[in-house]
NUNU-901803 format. One record per residue: residue number from 1; residue in three letters; x, y, z of N, C-alpha, C in turn. Coordinates in steps of 0.05 Angstrom, whole numbers. Atoms other than C-alpha are relative to their C-alpha. Layout:
N
NUM,ALA,X,Y,Z,X,Y,Z,X,Y,Z;
...
END
This chain:
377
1,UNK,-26,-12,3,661,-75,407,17,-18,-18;
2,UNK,-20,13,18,708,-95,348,32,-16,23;
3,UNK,-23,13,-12,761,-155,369,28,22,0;
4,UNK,-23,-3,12,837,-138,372,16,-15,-11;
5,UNK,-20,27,11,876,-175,334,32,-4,12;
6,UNK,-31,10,-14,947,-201,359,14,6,-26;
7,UNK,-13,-2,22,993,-184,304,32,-9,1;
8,UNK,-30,3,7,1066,-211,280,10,0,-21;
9,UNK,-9,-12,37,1108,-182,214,19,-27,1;
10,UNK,-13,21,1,1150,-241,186,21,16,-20;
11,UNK,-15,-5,15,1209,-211,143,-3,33,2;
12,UNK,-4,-27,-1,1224,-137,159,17,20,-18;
13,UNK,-22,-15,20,1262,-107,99,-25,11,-9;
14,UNK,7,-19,6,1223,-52,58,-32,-6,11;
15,UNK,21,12,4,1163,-82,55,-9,-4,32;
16,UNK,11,8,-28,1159,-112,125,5,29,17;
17,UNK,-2,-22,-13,1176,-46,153,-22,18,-1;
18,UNK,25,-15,16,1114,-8,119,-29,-14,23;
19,UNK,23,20,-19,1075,-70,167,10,10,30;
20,UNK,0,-4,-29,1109,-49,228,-13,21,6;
21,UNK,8,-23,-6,1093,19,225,-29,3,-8;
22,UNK,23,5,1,1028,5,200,-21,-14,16;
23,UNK,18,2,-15,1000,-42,236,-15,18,36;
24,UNK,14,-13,-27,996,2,307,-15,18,-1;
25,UNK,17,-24,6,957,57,273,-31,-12,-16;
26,UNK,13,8,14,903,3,244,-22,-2,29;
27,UNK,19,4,-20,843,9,293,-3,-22,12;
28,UNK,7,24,-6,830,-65,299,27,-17,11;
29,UNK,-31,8,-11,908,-83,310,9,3,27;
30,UNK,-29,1,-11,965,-96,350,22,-13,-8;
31,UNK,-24,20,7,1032,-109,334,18,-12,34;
32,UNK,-4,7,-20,1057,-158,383,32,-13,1;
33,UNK,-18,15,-2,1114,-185,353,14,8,-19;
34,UNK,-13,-8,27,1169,-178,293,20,-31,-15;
35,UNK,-22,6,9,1217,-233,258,7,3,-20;
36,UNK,-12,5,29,1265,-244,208,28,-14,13;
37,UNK,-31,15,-9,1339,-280,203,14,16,-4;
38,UNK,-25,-19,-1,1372,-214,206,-12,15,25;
39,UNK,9,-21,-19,1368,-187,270,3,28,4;
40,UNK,-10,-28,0,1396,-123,255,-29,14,-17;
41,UNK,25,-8,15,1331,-118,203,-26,6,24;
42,UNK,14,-13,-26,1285,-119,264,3,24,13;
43,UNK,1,-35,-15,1314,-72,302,-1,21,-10;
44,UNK,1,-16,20,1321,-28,251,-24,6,-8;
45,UNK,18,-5,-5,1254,-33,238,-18,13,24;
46,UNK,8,-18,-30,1226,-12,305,15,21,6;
47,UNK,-9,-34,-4,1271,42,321,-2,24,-21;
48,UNK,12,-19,2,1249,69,267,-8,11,-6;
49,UNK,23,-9,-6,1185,74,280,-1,9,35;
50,UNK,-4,-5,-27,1201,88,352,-19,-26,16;
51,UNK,16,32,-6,1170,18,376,19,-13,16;
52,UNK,-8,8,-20,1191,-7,440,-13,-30,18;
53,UNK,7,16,-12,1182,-68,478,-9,-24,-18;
54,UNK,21,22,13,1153,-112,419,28,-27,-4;
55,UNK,-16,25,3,1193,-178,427,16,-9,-37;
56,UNK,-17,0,21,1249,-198,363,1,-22,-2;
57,UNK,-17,22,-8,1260,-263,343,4,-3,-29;
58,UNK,-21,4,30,1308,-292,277,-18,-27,-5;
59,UNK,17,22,11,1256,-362,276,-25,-4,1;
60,UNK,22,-6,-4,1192,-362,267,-23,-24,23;
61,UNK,11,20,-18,1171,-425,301,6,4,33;
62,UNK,1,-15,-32,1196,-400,367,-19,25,4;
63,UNK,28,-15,0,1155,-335,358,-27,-17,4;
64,UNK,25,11,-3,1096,-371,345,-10,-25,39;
65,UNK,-1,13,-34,1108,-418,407,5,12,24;
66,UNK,-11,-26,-12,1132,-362,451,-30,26,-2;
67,UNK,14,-29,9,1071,-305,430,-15,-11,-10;
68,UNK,27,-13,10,999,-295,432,-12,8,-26;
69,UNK,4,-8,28,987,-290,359,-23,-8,-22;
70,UNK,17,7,13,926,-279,319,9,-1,-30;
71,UNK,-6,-13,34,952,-261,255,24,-1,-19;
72,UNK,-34,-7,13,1023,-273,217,-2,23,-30;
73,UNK,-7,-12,17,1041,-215,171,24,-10,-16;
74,UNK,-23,19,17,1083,-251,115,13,22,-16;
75,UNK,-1,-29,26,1127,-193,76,33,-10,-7;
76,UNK,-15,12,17,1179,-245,56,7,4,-29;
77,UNK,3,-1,20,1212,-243,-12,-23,-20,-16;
78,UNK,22,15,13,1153,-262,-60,7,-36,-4;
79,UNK,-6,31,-3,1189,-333,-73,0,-13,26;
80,UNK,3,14,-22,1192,-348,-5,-24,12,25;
81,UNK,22,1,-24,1121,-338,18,-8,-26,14;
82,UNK,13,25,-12,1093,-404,20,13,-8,32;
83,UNK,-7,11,-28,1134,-437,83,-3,21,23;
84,UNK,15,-11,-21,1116,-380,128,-28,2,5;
85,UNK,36,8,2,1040,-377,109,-7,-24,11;
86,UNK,1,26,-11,1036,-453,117,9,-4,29;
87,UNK,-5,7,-27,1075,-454,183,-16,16,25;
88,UNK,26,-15,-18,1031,-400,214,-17,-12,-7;
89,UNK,24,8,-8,970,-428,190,-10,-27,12;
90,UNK,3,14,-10,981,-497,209,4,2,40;
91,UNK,3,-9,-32,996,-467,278,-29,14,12;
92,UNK,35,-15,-7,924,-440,275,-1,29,-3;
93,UNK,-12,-29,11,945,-374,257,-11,9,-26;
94,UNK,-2,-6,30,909,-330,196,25,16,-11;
95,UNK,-34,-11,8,963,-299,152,-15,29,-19;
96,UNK,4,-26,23,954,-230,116,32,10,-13;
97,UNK,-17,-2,22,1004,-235,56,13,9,-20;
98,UNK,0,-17,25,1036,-192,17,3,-4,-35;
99,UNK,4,8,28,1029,-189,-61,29,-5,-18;
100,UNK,13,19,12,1047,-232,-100,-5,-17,24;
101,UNK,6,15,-16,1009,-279,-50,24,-22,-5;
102,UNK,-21,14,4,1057,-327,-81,13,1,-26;
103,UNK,0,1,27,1086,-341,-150,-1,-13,-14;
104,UNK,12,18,10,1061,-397,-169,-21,-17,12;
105,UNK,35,7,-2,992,-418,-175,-6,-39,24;
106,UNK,10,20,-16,995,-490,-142,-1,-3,26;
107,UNK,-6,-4,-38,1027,-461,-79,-23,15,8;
108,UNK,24,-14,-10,969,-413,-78,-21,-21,10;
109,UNK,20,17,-11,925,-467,-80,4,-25,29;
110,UNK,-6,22,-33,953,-514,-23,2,30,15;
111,UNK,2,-17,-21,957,-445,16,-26,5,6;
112,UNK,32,9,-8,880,-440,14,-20,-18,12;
113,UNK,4,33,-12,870,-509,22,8,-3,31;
114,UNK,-12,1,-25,907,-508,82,-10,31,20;
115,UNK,13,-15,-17,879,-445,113,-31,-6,-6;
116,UNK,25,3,-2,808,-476,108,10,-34,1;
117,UNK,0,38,-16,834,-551,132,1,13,37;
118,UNK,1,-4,-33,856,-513,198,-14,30,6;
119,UNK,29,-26,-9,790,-463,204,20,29,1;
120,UNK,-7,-30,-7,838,-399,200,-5,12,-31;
121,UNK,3,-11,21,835,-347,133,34,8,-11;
122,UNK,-22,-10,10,893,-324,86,-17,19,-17;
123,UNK,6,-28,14,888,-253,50,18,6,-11;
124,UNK,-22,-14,4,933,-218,10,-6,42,1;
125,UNK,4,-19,10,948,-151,-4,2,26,-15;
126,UNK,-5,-7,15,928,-112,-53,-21,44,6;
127,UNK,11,-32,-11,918,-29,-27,-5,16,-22;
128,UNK,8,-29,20,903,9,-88,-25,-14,-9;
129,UNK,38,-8,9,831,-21,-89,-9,22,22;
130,UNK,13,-24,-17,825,28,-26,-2,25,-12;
131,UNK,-3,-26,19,841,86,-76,-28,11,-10;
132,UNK,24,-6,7,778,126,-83,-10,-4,-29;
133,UNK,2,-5,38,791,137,-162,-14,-32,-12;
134,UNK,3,23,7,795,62,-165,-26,-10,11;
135,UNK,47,3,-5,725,52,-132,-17,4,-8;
136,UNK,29,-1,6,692,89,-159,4,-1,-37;
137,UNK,0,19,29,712,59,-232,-16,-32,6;
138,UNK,12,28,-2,696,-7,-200,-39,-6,11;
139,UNK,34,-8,1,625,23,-169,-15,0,-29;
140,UNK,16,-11,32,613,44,-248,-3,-19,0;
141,UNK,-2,22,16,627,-17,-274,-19,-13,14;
142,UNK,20,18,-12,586,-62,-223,-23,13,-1;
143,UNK,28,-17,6,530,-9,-239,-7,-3,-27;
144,UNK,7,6,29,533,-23,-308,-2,29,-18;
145,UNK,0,-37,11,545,54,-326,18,-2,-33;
146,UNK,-10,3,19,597,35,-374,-10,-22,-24;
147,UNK,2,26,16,554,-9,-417,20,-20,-6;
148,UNK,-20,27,13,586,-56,-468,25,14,6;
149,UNK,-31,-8,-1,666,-48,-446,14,-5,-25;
150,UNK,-22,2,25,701,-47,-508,28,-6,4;
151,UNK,-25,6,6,768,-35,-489,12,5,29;
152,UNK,-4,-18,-33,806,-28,-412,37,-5,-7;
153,UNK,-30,12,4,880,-38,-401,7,22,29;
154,UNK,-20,-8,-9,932,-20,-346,21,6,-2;
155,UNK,-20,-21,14,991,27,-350,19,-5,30;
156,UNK,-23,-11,-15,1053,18,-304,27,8,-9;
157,UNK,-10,-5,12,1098,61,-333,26,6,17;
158,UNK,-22,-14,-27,1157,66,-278,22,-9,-3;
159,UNK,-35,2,4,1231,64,-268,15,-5,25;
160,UNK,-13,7,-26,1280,34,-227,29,-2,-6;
161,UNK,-23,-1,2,1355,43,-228,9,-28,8;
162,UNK,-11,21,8,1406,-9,-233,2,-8,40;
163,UNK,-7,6,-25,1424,0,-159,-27,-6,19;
164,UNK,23,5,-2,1347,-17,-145,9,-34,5;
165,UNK,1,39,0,1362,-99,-161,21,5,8;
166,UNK,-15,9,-9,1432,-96,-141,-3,-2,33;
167,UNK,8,-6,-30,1407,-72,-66,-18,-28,9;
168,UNK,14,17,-12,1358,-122,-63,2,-22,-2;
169,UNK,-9,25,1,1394,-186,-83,-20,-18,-6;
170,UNK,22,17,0,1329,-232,-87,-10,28,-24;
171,UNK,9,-22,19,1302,-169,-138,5,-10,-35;
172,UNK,-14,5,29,1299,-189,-215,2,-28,1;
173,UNK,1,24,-1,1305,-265,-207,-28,-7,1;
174,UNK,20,14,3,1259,-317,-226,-8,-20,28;
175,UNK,6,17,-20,1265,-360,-163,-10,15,20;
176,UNK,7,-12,-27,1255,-302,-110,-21,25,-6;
177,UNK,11,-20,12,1224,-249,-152,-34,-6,-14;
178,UNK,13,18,18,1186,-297,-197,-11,20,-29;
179,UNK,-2,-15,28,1192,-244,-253,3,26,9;
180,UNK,-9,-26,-2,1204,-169,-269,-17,22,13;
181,UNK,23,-18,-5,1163,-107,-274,-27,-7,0;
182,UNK,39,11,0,1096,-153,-279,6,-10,12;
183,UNK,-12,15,-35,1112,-191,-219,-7,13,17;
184,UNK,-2,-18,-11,1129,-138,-182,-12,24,4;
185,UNK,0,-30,3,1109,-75,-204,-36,5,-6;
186,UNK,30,-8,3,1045,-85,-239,-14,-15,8;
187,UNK,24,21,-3,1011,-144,-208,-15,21,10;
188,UNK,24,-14,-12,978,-80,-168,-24,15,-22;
189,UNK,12,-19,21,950,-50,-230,-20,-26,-15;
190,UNK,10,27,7,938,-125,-256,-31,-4,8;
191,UNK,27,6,-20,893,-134,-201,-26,18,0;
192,UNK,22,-20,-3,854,-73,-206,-15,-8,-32;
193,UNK,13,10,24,849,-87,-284,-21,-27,-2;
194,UNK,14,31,-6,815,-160,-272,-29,6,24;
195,UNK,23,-5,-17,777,-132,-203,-21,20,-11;
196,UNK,22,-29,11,741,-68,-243,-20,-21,-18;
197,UNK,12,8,28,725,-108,-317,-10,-29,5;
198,UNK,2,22,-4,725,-180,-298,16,-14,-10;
199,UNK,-22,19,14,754,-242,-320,16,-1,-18;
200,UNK,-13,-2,21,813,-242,-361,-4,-36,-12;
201,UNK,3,31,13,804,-301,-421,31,-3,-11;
202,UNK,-22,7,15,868,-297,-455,15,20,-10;
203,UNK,-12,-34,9,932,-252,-469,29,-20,-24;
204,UNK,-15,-3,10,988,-248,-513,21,25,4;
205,UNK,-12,-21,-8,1047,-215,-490,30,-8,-18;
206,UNK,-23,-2,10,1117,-198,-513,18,15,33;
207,UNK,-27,-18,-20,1182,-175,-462,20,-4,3;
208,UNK,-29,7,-3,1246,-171,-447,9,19,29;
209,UNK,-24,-12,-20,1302,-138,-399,15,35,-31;
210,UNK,-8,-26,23,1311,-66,-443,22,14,10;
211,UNK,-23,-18,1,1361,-27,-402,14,-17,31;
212,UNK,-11,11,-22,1374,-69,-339,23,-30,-6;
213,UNK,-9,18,13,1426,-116,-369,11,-16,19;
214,UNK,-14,22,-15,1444,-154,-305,-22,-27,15;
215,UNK,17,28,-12,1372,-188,-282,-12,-17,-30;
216,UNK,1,25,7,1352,-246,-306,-32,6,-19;
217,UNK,31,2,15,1273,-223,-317,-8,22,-9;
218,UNK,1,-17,23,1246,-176,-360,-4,25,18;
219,UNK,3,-36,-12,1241,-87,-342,-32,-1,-13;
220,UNK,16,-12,18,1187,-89,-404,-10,-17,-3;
221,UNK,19,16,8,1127,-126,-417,-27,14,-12;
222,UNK,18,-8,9,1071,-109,-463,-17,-19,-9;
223,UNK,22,21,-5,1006,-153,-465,-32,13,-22;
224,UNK,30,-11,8,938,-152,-511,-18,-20,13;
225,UNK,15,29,-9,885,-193,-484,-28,-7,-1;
226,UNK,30,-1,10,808,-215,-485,-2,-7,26;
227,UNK,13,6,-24,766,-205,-424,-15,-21,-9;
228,UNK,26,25,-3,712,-270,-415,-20,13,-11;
229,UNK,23,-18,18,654,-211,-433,10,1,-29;
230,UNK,-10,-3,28,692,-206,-503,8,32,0;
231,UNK,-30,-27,13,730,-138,-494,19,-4,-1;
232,UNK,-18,6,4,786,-127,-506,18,19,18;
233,UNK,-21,-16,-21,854,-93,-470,30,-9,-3;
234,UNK,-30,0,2,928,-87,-454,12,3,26;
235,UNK,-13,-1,-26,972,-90,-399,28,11,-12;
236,UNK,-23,-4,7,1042,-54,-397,9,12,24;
237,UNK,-11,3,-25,1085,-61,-349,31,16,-3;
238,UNK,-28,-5,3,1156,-27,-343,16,1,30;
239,UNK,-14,-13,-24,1214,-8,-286,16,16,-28;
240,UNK,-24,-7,21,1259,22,-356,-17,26,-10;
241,UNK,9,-24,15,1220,85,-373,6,28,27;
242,UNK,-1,-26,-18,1250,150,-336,-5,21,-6;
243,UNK,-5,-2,-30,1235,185,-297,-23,-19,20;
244,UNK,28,23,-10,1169,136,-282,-14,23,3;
245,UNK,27,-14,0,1098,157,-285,-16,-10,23;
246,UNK,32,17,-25,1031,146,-237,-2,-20,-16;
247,UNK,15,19,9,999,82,-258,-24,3,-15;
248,UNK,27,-9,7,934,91,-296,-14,-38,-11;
249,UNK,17,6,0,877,55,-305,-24,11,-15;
250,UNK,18,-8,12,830,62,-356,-20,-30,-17;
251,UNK,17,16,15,761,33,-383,-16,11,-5;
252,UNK,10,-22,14,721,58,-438,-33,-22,-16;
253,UNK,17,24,6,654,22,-458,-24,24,-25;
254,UNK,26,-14,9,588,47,-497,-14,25,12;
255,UNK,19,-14,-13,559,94,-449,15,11,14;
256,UNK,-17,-25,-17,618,125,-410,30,-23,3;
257,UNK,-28,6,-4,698,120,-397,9,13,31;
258,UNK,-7,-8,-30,740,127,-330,24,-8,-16;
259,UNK,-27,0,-2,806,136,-324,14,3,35;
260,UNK,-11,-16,-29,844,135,-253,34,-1,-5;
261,UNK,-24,-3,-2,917,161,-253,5,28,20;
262,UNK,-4,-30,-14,936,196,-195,-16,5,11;
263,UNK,34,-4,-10,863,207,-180,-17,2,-17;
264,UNK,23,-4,34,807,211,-227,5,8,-23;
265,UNK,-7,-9,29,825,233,-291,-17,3,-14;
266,UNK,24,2,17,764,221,-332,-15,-16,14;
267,UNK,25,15,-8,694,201,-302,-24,20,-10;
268,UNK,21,-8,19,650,215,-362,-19,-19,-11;
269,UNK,19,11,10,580,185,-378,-29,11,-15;
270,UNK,25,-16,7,518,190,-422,-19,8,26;
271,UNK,18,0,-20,482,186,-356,-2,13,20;
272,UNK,-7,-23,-16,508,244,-319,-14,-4,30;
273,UNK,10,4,-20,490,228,-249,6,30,26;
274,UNK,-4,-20,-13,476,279,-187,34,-20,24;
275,UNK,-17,11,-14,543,272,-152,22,-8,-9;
276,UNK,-23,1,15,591,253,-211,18,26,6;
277,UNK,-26,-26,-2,623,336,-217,5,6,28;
278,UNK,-10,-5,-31,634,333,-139,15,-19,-1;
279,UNK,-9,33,1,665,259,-154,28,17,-11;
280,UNK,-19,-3,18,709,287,-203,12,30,7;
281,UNK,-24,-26,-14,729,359,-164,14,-14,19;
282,UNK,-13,15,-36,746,318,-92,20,-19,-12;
283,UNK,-22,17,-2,792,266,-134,6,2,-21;
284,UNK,-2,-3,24,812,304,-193,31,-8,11;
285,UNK,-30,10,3,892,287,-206,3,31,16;
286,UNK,-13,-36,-10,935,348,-161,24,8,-29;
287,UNK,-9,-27,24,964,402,-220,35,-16,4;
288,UNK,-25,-5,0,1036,387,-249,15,19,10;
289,UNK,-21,-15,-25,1099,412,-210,0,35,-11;
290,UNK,0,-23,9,1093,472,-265,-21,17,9;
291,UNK,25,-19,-12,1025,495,-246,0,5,21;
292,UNK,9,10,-23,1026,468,-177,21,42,10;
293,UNK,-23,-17,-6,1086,526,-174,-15,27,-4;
294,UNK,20,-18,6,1033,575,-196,-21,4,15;
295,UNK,27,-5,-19,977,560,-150,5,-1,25;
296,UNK,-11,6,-31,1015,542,-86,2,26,10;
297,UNK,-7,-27,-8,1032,619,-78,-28,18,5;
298,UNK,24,-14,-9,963,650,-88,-19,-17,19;
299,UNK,12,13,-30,929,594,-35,7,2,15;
300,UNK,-15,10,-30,980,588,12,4,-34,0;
301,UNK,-13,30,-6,1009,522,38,-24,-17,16;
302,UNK,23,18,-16,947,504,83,-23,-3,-20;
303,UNK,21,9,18,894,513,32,-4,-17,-23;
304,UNK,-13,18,18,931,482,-23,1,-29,2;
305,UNK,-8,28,-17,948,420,21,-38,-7,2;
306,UNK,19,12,2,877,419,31,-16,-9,-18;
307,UNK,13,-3,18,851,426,-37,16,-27,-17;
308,UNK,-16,25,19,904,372,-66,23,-20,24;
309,UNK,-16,20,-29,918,321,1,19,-19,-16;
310,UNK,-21,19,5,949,271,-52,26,10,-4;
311,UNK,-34,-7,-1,1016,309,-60,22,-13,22;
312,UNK,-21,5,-9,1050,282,-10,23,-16,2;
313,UNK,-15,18,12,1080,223,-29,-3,-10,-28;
314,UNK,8,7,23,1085,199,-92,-8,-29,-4;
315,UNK,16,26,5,1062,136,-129,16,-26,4;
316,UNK,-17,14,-5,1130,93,-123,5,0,-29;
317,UNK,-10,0,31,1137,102,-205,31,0,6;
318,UNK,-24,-8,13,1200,134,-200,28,-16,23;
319,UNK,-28,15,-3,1273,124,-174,-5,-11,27;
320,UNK,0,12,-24,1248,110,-104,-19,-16,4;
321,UNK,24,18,-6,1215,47,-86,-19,8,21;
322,UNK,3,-5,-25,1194,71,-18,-18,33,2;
323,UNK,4,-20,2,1170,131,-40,-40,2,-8;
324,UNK,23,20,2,1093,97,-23,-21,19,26;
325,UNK,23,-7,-23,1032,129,26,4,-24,7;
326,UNK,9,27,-9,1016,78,73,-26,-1,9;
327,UNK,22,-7,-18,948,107,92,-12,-24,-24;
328,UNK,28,18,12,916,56,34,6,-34,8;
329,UNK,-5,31,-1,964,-7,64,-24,-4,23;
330,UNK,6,-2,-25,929,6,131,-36,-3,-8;
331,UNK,34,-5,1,854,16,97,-7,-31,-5;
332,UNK,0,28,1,865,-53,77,6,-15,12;
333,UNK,-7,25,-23,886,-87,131,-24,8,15;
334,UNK,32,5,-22,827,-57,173,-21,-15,-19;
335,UNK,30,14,14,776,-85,123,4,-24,-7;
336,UNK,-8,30,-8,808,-148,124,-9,-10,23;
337,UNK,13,-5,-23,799,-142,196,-28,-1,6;
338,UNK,24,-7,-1,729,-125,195,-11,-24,-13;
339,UNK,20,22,12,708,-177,145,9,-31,12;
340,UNK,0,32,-21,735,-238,198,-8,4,15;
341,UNK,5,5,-33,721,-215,258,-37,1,-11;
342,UNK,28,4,2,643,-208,217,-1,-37,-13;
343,UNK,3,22,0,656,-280,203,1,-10,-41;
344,UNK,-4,9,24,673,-280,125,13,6,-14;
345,UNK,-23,9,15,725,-286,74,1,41,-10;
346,UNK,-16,-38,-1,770,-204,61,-10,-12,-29;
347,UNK,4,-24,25,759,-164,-3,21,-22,-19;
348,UNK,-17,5,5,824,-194,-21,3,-25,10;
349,UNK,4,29,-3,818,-274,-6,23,-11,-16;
350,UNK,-15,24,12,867,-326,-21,2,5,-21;
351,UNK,15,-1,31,824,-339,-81,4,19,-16;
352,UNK,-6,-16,13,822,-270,-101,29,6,-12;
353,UNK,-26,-9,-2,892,-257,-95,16,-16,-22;
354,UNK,-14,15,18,902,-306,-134,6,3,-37;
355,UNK,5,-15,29,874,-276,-202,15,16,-9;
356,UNK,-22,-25,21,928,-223,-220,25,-25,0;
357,UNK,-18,23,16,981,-286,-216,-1,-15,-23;
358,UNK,16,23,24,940,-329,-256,8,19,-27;
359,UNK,6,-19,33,938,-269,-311,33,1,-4;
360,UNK,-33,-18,1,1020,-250,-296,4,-31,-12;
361,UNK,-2,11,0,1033,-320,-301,-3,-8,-38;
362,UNK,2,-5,16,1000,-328,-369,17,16,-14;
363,UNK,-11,-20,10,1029,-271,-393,30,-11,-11;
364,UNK,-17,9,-2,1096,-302,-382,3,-21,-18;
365,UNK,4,21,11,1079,-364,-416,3,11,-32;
366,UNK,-5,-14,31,1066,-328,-484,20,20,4;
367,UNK,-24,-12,14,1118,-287,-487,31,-19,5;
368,UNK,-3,22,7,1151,-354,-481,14,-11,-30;
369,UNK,13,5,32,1122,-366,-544,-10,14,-16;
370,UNK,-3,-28,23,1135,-300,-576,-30,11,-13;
371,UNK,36,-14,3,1062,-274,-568,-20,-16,2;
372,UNK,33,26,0,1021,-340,-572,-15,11,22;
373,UNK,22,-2,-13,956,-335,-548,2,-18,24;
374,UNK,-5,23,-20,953,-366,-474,-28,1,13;
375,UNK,20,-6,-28,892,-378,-432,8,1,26;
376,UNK,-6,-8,-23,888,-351,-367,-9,-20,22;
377,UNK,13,25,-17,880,-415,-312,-19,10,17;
END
């Protein structure tokens, strides 16, 4: 019989809220506990999710001394992960982290270091590898379907109003944020770009702040870069393009291309396999609002719903951050789950987690230096 884990969220604002209500629906879970230094953010949180009885506290070192805890959920602003990770793990505590694990690379590395001086794990996370589309790009690729890769790149094309950073105070800054729309927005796309193709060797980026004229770090960033194999690619990151788009994902090689936006979009190969045109009906993209308006009436609402389940929330492109499924935060935390209690390091590791910084990071650096070429650490 699978362990349960003890669970505690550390910072309950958007983010940490998505953990409360998540973790009690994760098979392997329990949430046992909640803090933050706004107590009003707690409660607020739990009521509501309708969550009763789970103890509140504003410091985390009392929690931890106070409560049974296998697990700290960190969903702190990105600048201020490190000192909760570290203080749970030195308490013997693993930590499951939200993305950016941190935002700068040396704290990543003393956070590793330190969850393998005191025998516990750190994970971050990053839920759109649960995305079927995105699997089964990353299946191709480790199959070698897409021969030589020529060319891949990530697309976050999304939008965020002004009242977006002013709400979130820590939002848009370099110290709490640790940058803009690549920071933020696309390290998830980052990550998938790097986890599908492999190693990034080196990028050259350009960006700025295009229509948000009060933060500090850039809306717009556009990136070319060279995988380690010798393809090539692009990254482009926005919050300044409205109304915001899905994210896409595309890689196109010698022998076949994939695309995931939305859901599959293109999964075409010389090699036509039994099982691809079932691949590509079950996670084709669901019909624009124009068509959708066309076919919703001759299915009905139940068949429809069944024929295109992704409709219901959208991707978080557009004006609402929050506007997020949680069924892929939750697929990721159980398989996190699953791969400690079988005794070895999540999908998403420290280490791993660490690779879409390393690349954001870079990125930053040359556009710096007005495109220079940067290697990726």
């Amino acid at each position: 019989m699978a362990r349960q884990w003890r669970c505690a969220v550390v910072g309950t604002g958007v983010v940490g809220e998505w953990h409360v209500k998540t973790i009690p629906v994760v098979p392997d879970a329990q949430l046992v506990a909640v803090c933050d230094a706004d107590p009003a953010k707690t409660a607020a949180a739990l009521d509501k999710n309708k969550l009763s009885g789970i103890p509140q506290y504003t410091d985390l070192h009392e929690m931890l001394r106070k409560e049974q805890i296998d697990i700290v959920h960190v969903c702190t602003p990105s600048g201020l992960h490190f000192d909760p990770c570290v203080i749970a793990m030195e308490a013997g505590k693993s930590v499951i982290c939200e993305k950016p694990l941190e935002i700068q690379l040396d704290r990543i590395d003393q956070m590793v270091e330190i969850a393998q001086k005191h025998g516990v794990r750190i994970a971050g996370i990053f839920q759109n590898r649960w995305n079927e589309a995105n699997r089964a790009l990353k299946a191709a690729a480790d199959e070698g379907r897409f021969g030589r890769i020529a060319w891949a790149g990530s697309f976050t094309p999304w939008y965020r109003p002004d009242k977006y950073y002013d709400e979130g105070g820590w939002r848009g800054t370099w110290k709490l944020d640790g940058g803009g729309a690549i920071m933020n927005q696309s390290v998830h796309s980052i990550d998938l770009l790097q986890w599908i193709v492999g190693p990034v060797k080196s990028v050259s980026a350009y960006g700025a702040s295009r229509i948000h004229a009060k933060i500090e770090v850039e809306d717009t960033m556009t990136c070319s870069l060279q995988f380690e194999s010798g393809a090539f690619g692009t990254i482009v990151g926005t919050t300044a393009m409205f109304p915001g788009q899905p994210a896409r994902i595309e890689v196109g090689g010698e022998n076949g291309t994939g695309v995931s936006e939305n859901g599959l979009k293109i999964f075409k190969f010389r090699d036509e396999r039994e099982g691809d045109a079932e691949l590509r009906t079950r996670l084709s993209p669901p019909p624009t609002d124009g068509v959708a308006s066309k076919i919703r009436p001759v299915l009905g609402d139940e068949q429809y719903n069944q024929l295109f389940p992704k409709t219901g929330k959208g991707s978080g492109g557009g004006t609402s951050n929050t506007d997020v499924a949680l069924d892929l935060h939750g697929r990721n935390m159980q398989a996190i789950l699953t791969a400690w209690d079988a005794g070895r390091e999540a999908e998403t590791s420290g280490s791993e987690a660490r690779k879409a910084v390393a690349i954001i990071l870079a990125m930053y650096e040359s556009a710096r230096k007005n495109g220079a070429a940067v290697e990726v650490e």
